[in-house]
Structure formats: C-alpha cells, structure tokens
The first five atom37 places (N, CA, C, CB, O) and aatype in JSON, in Angstrom:
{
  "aatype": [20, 20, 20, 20, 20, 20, 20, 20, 20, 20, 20, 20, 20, 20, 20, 20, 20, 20, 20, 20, 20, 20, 20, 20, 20, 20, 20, 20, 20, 20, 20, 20, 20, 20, 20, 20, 20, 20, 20, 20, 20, 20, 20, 20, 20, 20, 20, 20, 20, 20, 20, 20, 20, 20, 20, 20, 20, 20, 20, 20, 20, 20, 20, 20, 20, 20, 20, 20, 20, 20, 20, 20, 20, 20, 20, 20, 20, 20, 20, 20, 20, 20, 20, 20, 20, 20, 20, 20, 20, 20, 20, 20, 20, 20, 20, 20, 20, 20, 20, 20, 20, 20, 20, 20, 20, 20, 20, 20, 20, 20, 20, 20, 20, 20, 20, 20, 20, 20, 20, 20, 20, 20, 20, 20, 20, 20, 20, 20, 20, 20, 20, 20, 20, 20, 20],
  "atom_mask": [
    [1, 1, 1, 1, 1],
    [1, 1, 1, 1, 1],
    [1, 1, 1, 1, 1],
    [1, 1, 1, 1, 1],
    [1, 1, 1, 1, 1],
    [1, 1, 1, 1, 1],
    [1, 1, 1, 1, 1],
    [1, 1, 1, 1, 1],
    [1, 1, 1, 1, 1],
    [1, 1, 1, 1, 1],
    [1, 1, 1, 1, 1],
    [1, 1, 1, 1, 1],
    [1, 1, 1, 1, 1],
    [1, 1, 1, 1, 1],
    [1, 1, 1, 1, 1],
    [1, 1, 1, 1, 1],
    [1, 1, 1, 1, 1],
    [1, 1, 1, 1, 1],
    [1, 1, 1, 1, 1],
    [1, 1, 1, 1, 1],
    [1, 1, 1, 1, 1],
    [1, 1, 1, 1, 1],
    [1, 1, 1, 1, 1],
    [1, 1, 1, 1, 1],
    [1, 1, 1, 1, 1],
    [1, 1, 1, 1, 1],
    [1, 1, 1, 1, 1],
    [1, 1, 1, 1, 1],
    [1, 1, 1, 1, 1],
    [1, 1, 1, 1, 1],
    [1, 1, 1, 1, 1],
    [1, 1, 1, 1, 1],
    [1, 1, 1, 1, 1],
    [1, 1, 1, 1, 1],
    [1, 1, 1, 1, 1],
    [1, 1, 1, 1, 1],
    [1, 1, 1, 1, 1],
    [1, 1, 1, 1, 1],
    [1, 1, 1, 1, 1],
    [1, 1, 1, 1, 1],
    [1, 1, 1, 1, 1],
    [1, 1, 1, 1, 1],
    [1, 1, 1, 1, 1],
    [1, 1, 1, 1, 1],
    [1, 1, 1, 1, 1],
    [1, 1, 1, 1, 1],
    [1, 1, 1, 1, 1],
    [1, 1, 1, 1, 1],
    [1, 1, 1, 1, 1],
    [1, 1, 1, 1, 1],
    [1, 1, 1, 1, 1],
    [1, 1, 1, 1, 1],
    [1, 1, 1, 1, 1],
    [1, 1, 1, 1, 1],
    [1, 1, 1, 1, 1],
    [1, 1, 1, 1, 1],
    [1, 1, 1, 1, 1],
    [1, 1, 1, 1, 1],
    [1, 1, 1, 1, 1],
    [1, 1, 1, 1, 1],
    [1, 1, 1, 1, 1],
    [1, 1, 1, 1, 1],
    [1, 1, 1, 1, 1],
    [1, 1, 1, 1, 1],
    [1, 1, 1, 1, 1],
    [1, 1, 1, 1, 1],
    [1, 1, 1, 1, 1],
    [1, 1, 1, 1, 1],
    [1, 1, 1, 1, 1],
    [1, 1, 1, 1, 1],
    [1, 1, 1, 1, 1],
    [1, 1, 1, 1, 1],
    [1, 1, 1, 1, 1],
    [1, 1, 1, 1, 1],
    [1, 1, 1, 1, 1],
    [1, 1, 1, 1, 1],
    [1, 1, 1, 1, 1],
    [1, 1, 1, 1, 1],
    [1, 1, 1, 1, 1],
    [1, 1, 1, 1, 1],
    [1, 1, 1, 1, 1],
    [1, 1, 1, 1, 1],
    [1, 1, 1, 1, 1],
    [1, 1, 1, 1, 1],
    [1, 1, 1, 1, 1],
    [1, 1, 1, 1, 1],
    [1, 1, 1, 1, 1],
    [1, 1, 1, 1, 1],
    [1, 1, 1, 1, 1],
    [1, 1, 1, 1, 1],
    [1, 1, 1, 1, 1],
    [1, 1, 1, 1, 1],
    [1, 1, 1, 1, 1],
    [1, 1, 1, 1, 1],
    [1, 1, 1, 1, 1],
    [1, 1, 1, 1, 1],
    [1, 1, 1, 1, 1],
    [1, 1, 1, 1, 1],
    [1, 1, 1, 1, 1],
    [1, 1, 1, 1, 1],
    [1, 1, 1, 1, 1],
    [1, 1, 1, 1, 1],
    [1, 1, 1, 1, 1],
    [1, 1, 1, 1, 1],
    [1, 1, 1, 1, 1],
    [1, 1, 1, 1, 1],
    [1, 1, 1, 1, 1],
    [1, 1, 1, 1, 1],
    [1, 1, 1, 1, 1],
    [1, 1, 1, 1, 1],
    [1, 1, 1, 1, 1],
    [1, 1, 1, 1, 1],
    [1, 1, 1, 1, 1],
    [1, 1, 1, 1, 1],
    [1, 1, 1, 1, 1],
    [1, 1, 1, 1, 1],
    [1, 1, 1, 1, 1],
    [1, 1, 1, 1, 1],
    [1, 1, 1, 1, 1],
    [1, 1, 1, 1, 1],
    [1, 1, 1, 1, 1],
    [1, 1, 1, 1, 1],
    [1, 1, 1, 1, 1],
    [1, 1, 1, 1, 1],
    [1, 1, 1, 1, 1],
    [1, 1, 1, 1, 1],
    [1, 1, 1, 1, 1],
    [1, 1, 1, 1, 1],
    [1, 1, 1, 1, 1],
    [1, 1, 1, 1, 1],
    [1, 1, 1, 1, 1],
    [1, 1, 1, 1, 1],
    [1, 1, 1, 1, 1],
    [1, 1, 1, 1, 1],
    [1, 1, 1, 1, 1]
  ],
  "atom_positions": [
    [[-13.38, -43.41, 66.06], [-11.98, -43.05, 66.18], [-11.14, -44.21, 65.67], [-11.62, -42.69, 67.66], [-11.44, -45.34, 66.05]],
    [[-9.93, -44.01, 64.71], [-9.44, -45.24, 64.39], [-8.37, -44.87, 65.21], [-9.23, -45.71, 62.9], [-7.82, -43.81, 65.5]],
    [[-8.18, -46.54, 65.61], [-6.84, -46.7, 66.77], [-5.61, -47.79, 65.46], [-7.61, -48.05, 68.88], [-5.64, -48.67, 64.59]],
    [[-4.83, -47.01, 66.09], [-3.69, -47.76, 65.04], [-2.29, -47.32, 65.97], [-3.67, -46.94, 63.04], [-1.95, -46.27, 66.5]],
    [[-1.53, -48.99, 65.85], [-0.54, -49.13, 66.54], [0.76, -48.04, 65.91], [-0.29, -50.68, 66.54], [1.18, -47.88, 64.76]],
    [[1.18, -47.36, 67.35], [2.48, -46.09, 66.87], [3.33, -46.18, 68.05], [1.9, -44.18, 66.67], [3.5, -47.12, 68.83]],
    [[3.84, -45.02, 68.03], [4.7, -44.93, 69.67], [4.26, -44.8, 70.9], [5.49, -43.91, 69.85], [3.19, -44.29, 71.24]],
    [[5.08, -45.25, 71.58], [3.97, -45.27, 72.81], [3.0, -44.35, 73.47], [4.53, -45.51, 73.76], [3.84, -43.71, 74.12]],
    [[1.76, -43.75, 73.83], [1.22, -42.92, 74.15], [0.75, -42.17, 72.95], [1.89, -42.39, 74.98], [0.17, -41.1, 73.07]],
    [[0.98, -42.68, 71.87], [0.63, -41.82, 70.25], [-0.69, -43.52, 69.95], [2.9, -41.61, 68.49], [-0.37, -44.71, 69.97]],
    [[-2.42, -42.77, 69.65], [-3.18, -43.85, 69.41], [-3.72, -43.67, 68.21], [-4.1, -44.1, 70.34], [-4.14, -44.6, 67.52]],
    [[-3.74, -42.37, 67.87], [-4.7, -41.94, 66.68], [-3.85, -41.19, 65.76], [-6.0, -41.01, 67.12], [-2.91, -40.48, 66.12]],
    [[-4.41, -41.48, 64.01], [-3.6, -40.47, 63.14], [-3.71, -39.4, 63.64], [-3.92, -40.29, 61.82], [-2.59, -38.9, 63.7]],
    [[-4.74, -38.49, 64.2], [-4.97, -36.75, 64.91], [-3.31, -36.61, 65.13], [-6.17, -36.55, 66.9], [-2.41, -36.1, 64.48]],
    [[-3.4, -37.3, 66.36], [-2.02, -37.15, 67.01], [-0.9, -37.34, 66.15], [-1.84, -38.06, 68.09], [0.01, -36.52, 66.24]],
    [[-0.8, -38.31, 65.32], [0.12, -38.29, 64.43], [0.96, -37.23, 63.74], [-0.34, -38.8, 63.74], [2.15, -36.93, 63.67]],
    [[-0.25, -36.78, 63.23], [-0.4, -35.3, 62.51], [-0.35, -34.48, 63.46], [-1.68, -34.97, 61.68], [-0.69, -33.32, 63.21]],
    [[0.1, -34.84, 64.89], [0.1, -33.48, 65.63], [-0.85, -32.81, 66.42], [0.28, -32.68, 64.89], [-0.63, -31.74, 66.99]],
    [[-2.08, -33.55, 66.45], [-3.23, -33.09, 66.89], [-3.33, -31.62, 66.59], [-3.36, -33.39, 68.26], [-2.96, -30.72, 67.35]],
    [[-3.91, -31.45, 65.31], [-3.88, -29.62, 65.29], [-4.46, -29.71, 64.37], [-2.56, -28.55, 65.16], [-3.92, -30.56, 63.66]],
    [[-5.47, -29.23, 63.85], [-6.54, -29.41, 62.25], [-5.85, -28.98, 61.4], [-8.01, -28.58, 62.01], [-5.8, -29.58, 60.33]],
    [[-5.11, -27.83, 61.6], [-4.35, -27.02, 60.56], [-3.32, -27.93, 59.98], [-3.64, -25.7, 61.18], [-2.85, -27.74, 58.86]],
    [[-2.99, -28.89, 60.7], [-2.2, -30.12, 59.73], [-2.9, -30.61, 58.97], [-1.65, -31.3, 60.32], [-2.49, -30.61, 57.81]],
    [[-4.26, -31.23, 59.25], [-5.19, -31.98, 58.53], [-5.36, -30.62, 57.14], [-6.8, -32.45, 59.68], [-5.48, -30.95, 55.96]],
    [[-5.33, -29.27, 57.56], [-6.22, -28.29, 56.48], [-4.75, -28.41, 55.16], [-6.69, -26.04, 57.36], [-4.68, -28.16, 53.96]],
    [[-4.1, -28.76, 55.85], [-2.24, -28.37, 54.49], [-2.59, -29.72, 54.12], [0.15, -28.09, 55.29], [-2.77, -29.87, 52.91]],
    [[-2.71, -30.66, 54.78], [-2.86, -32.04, 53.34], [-4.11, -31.87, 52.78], [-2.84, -33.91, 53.83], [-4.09, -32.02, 51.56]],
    [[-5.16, -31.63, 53.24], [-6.37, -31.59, 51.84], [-6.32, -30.18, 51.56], [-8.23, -32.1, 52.18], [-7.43, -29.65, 51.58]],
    [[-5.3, -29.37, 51.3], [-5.34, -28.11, 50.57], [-4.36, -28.96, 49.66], [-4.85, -26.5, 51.34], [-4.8, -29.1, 48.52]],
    [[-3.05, -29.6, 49.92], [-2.09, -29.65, 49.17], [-3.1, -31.27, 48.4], [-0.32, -29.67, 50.08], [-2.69, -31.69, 47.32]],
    [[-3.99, -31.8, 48.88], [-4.06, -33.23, 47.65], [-5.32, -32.43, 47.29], [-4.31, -35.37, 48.23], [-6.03, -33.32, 46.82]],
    [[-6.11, -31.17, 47.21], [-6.76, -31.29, 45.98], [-5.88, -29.86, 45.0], [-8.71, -31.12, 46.28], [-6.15, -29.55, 43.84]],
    [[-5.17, -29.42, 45.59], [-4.1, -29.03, 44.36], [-3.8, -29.82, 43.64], [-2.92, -28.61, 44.61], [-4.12, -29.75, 42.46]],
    [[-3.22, -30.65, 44.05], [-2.54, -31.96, 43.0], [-3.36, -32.41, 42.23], [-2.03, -33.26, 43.63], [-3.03, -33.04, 41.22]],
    [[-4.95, -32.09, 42.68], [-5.88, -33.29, 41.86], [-6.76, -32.03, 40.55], [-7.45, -34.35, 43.4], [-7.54, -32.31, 39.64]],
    [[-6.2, -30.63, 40.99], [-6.92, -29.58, 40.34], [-5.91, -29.36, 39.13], [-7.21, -28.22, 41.35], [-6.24, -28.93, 38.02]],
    [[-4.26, -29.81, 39.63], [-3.34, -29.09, 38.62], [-2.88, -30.68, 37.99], [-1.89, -27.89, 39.43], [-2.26, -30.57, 36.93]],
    [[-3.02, -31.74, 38.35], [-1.7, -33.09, 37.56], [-2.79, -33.92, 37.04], [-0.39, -34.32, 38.89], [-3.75, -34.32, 37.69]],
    [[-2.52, -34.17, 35.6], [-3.26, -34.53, 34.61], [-3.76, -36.05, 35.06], [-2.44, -34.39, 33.26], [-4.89, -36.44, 34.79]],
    [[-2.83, -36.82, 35.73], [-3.17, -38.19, 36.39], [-4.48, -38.37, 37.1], [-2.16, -38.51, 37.38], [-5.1, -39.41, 37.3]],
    [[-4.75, -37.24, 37.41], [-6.15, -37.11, 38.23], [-6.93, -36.36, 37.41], [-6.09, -36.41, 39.69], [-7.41, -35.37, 37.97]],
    [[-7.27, -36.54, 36.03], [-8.07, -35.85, 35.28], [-9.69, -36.29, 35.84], [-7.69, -36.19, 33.69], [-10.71, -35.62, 35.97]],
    [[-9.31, -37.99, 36.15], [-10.54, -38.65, 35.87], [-11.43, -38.05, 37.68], [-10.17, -40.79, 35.51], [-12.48, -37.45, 37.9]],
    [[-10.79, -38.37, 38.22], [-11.22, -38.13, 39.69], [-11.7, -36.86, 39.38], [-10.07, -38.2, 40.93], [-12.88, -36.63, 39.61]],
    [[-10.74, -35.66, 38.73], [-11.32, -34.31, 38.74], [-12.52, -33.9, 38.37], [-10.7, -33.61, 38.15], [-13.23, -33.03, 38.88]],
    [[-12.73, -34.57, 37.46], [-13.88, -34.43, 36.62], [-14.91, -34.59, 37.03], [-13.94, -35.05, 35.73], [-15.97, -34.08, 36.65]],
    [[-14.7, -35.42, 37.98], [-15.95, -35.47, 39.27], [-16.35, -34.43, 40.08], [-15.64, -36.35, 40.33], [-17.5, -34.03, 40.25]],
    [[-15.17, -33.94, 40.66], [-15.88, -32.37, 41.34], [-16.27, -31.52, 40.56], [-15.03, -31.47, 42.14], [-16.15, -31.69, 39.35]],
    [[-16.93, -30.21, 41.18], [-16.98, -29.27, 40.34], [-15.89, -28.17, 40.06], [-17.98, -28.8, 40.65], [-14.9, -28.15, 40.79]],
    [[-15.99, -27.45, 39.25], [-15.39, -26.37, 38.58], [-14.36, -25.4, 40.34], [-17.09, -25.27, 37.57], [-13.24, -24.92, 40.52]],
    [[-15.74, -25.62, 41.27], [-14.79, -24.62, 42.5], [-15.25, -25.4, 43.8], [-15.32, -22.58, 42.65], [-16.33, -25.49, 44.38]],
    [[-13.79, -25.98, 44.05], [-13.15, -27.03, 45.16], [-13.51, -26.51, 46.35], [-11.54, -27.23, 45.17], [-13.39, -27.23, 47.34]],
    [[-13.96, -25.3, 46.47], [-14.42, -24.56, 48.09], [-14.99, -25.57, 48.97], [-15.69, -23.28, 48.02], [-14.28, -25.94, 49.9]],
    [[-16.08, -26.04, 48.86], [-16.59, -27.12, 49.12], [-16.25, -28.22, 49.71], [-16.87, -27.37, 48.39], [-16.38, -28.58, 50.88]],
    [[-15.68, -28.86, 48.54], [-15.09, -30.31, 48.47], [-13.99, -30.45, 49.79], [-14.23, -30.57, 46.84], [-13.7, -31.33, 50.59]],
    [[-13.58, -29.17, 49.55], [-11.92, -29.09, 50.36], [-12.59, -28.86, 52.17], [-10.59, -27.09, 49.6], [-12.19, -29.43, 53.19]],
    [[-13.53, -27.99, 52.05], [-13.76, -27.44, 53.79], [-14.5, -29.33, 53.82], [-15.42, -25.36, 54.28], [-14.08, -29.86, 54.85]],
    [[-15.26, -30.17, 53.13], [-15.74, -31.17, 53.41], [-15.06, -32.27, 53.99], [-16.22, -31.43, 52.54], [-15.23, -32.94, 55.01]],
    [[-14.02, -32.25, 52.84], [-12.67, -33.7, 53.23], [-12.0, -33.17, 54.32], [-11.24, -34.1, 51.89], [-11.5, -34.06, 55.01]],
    [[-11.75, -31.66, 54.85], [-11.19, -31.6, 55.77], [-11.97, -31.99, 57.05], [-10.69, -30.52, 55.71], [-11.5, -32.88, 57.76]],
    [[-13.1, -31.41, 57.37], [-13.98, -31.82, 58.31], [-13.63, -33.69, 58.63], [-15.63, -31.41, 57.62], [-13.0, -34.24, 59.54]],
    [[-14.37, -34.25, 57.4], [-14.18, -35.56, 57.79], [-13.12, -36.15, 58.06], [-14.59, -36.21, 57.12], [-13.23, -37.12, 58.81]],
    [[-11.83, -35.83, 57.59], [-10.49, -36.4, 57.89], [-9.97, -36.21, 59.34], [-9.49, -35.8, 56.95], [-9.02, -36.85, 59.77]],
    [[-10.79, -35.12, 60.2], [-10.74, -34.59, 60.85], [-10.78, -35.46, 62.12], [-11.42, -33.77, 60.54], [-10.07, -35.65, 63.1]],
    [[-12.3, -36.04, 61.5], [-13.1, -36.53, 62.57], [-12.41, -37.95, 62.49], [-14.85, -36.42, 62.36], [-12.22, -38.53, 63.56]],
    [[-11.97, -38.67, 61.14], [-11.85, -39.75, 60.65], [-10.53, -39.94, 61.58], [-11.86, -39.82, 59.04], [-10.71, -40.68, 62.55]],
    [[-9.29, -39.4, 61.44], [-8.23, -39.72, 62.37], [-8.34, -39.49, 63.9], [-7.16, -39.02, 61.95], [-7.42, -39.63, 64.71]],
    [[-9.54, -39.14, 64.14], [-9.38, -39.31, 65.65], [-9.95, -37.85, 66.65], [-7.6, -39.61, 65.89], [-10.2, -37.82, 67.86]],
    [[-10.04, -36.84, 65.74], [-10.16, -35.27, 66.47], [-11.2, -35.08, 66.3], [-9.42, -34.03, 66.04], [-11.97, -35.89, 65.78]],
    [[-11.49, -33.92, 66.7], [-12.91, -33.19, 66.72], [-13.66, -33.69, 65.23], [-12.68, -31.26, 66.81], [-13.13, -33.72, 64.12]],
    [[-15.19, -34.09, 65.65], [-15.99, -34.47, 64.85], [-16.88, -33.56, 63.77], [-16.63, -35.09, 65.61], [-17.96, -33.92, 63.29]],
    [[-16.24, -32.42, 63.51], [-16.72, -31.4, 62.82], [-17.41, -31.96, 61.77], [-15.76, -30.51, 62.43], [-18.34, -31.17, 61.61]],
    [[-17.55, -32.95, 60.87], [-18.2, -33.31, 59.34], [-19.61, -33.66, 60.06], [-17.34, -34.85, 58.24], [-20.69, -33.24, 59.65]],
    [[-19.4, -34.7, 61.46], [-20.87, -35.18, 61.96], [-21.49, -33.8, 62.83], [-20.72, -36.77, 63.13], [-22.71, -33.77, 62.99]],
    [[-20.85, -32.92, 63.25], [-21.68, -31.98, 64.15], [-22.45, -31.27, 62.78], [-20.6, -30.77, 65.31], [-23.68, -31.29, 62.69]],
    [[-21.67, -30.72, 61.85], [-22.31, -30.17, 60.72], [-23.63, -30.86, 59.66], [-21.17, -29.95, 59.97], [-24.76, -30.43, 59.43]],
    [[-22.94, -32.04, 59.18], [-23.72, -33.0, 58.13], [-24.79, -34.24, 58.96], [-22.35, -33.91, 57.12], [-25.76, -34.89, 58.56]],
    [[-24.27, -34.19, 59.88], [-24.62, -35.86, 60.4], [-23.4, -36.77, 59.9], [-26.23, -36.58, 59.59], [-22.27, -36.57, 59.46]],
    [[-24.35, -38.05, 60.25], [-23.3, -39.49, 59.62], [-22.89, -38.93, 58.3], [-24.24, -41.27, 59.27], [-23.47, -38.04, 57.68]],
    [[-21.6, -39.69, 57.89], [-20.79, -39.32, 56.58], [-21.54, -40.11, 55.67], [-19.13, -39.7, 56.54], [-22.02, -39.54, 54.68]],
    [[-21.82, -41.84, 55.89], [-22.89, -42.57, 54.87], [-22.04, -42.23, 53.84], [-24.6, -42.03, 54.71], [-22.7, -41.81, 52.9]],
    [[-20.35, -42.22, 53.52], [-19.58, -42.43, 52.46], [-19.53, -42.88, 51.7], [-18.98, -42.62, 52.46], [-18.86, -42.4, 50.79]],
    [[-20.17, -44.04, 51.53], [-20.84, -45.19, 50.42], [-22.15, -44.13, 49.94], [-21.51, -47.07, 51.33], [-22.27, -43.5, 48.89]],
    [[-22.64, -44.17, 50.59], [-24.2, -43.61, 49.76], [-24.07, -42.54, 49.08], [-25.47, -43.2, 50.67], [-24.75, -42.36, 48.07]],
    [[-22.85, -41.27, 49.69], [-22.83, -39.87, 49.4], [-22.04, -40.14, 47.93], [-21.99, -38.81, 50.67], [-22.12, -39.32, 47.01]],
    [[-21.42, -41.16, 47.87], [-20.45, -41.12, 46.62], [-21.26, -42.21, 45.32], [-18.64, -41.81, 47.2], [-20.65, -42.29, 44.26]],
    [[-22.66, -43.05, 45.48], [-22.96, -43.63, 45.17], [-23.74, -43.16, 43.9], [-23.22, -44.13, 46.03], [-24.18, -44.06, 43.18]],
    [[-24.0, -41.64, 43.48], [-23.8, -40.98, 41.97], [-22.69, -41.0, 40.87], [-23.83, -39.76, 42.14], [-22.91, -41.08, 39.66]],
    [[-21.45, -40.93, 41.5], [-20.41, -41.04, 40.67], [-19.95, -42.53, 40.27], [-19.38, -40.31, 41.27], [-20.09, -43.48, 41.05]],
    [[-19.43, -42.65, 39.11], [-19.26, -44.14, 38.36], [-17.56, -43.74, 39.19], [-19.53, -44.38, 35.97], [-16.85, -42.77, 38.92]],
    [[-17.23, -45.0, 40.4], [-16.06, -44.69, 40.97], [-15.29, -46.69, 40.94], [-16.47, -43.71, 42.82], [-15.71, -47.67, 41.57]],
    [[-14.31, -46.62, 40.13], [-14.16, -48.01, 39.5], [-12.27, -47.74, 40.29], [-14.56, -48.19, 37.15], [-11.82, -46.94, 41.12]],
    [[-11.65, -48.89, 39.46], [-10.15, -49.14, 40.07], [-9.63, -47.31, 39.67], [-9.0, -50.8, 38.97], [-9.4, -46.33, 40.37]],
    [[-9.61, -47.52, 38.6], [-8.82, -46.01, 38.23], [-9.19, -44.62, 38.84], [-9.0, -45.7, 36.72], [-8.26, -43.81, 38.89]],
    [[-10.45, -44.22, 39.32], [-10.89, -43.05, 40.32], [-10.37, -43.32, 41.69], [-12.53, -42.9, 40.42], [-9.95, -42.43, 42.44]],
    [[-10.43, -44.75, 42.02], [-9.77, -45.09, 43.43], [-8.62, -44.64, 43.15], [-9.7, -46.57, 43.98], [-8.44, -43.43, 43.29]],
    [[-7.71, -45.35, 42.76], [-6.41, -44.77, 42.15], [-5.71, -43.48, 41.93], [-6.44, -45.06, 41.19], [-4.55, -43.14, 42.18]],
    [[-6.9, -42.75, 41.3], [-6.06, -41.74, 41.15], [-6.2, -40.58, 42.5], [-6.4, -41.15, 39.69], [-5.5, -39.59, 42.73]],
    [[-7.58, -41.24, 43.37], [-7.69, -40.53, 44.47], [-6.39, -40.5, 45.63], [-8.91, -41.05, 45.02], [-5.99, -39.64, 46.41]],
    [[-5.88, -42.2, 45.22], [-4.53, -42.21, 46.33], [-3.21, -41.17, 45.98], [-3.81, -43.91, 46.32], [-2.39, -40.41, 46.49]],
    [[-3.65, -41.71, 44.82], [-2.0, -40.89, 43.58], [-2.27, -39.3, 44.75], [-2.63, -40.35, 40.6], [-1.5, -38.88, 45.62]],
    [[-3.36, -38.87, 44.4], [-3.64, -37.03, 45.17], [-2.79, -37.1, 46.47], [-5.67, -36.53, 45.79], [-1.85, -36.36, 46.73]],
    [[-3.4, -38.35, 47.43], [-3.06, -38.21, 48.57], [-1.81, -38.87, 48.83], [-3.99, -38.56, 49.3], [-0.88, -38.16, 49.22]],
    [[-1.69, -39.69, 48.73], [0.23, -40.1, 48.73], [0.99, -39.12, 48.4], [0.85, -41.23, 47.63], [1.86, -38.71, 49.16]],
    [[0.8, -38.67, 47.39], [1.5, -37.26, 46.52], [1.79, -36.47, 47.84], [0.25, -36.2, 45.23], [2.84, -36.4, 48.47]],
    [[0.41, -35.84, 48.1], [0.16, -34.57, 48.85], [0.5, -34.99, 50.05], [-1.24, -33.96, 48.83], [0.8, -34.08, 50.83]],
    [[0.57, -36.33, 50.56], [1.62, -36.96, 52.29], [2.78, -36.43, 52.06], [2.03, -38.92, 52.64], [3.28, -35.52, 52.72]],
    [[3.31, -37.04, 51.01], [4.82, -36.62, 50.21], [5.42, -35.39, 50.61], [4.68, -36.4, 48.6], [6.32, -35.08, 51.39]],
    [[4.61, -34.73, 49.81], [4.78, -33.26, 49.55], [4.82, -32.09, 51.07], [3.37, -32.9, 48.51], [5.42, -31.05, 51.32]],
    [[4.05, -32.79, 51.64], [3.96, -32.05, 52.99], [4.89, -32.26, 54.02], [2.79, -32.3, 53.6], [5.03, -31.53, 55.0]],
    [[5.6, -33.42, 53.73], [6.72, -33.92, 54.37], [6.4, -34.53, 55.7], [7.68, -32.9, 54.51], [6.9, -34.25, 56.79]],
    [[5.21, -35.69, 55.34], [5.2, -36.25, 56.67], [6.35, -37.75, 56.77], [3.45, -36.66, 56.98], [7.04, -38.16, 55.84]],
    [[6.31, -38.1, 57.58], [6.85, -39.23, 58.11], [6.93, -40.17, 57.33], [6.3, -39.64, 59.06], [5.74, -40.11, 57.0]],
    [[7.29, -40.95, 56.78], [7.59, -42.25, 56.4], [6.07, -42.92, 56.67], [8.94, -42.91, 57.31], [4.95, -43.0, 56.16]],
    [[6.9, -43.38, 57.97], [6.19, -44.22, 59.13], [4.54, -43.8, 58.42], [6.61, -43.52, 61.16], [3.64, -44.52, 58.0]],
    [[4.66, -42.44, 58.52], [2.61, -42.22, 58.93], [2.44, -42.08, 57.81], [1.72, -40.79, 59.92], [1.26, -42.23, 57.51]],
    [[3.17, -41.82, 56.86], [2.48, -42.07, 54.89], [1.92, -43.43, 54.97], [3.96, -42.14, 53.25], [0.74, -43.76, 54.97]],
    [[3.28, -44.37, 55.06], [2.52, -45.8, 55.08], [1.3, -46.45, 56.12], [3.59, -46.7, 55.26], [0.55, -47.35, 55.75]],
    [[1.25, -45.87, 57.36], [0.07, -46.26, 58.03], [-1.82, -45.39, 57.26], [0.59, -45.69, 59.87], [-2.96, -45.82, 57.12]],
    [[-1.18, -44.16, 57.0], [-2.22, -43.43, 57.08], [-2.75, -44.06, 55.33], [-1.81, -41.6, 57.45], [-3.96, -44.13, 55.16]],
    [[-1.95, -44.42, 54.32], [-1.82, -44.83, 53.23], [-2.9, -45.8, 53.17], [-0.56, -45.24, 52.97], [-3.94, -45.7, 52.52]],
    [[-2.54, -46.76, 53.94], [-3.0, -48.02, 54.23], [-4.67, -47.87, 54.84], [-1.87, -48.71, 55.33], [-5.49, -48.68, 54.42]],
    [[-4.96, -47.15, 55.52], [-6.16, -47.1, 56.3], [-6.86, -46.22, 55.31], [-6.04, -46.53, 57.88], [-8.06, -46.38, 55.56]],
    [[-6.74, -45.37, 54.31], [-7.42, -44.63, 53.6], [-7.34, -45.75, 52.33], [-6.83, -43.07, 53.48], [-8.33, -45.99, 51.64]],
    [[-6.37, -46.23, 52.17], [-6.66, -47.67, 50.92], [-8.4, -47.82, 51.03], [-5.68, -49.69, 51.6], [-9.35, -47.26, 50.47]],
    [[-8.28, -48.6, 51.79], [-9.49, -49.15, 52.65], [-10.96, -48.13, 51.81], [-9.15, -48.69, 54.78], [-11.75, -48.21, 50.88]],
    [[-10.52, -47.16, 53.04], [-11.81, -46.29, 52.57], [-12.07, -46.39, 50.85], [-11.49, -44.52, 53.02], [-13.12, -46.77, 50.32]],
    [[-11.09, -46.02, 50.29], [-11.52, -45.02, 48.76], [-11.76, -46.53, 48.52], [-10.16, -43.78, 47.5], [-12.84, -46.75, 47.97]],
    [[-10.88, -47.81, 48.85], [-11.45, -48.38, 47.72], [-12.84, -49.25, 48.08], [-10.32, -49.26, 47.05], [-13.2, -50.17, 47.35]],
    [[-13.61, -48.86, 49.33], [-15.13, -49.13, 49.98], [-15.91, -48.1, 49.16], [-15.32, -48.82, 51.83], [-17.08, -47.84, 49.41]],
    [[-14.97, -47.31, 47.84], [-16.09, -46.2, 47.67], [-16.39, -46.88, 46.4], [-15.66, -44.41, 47.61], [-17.56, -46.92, 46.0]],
    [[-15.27, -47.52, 45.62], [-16.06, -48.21, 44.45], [-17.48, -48.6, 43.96], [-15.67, -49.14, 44.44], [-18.23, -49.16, 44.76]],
    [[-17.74, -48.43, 43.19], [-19.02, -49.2, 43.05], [-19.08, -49.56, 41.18], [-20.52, -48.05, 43.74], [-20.02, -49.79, 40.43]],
    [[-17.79, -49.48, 40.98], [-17.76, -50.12, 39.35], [-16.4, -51.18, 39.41], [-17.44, -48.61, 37.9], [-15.41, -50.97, 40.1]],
    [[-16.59, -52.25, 38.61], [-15.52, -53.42, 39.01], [-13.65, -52.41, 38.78], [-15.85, -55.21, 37.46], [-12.59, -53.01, 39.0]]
  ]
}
C-alpha cells in the first residue's frame, strides 16, 4: 500500500481517487485512449498490441492494488514482478516519457485535482522510470 502525505484522515491515492475502482477504470480507459489515438505515444504504442482489452483490464487491476485498494492484479496474476514482466520490451527515456505524457494527459483530462496529479505524477515517475532497461 503506498502511504503518501494528504489531508487529514486521507492515506492512500485509493482514497484520493475516492476509493471506488470505477475512478481508477476512467483514468486507464482515458490514458490508453490517449496512447491509442496521439501520435506522441506512437513509440509506447507500438508496444502493445493491436487490441488494448487486455492491457487496459491489467493496468487497471494493478493501479488498483498499487494506490492502496483491493488487490485484484495479485489475487488474479500473483506478484506484479514489473521489472521482469516489462523486461522484453526495449523501454529507454522516450517510452518512459511518453508513458507519463498518456497519464498526466489522462489525470488532466479527467479532471482530477491539482494536488493529486502532482502527488500521483510523482510516485508513478518512479515506477515507469524502474521500468527502463535502455539508457
């Protein structure tokens, strides 16, 4: 569970977002739109396949579990092992990059908070760019 300083009695992004998955399901519906339709994310795209069904019920699960709520990605998959699962794709500064571009975008777009773009921004930095594995 990541704990990150907010208002009082608020500990986890879950809550941030409202504690309700269906918040978590509108930002990874709305950042892999962005990453299916805006040319900036050609390179990232190119990585998934042809039909996002997948990809999308996946990142939601884990984002799920990742801000703090129900652990749906580990009851289903097991451990995430995020490094290892992504350790096929050549993922360098510019795939990191354009993975945030999706999700900043798609924070944006959904009209969250200020406040929780920049916290939640910041803690997913982290992740995508632990996914690198090209300089």
């Amino acid at each position: 569970m990541l704990k990150i300083p907010t208002e009082p009695g608020t500990t986890t992004f879950y809550e941030l977002l409202g504690s309700k998955p269906e918040n978590i399901r509108t930002l990874v519906e709305k950042f892999y739109d962005i990453m299916d339709t805006d040319t900036k994310a050609a390179g990232v795209r190119a990585m998934h396949p042809a039909d996002l069904t997948s990809a999308r019920e996946k990142l939601f699960m884990f984002l799920t579990g990742w801000t703090g709520g129900p652990q749906l990605y580990i009851e289903r998959y097991g451990h995430p092992m995020l490094r290892r699962r992504h350790l096929p794709f050549v993922i360098g500064e510019s795939e990191r990059d354009q993975w945030m571009y999706c999700m900043v975008r798609a924070m944006h777009e959904i009209e969250l908070a200020e406040p929780v773009i920049v916290k939640l921004s910041t803690a997913l930095w982290d992740v995508a760019d632990f996914m690198r594995n090209q300089p």
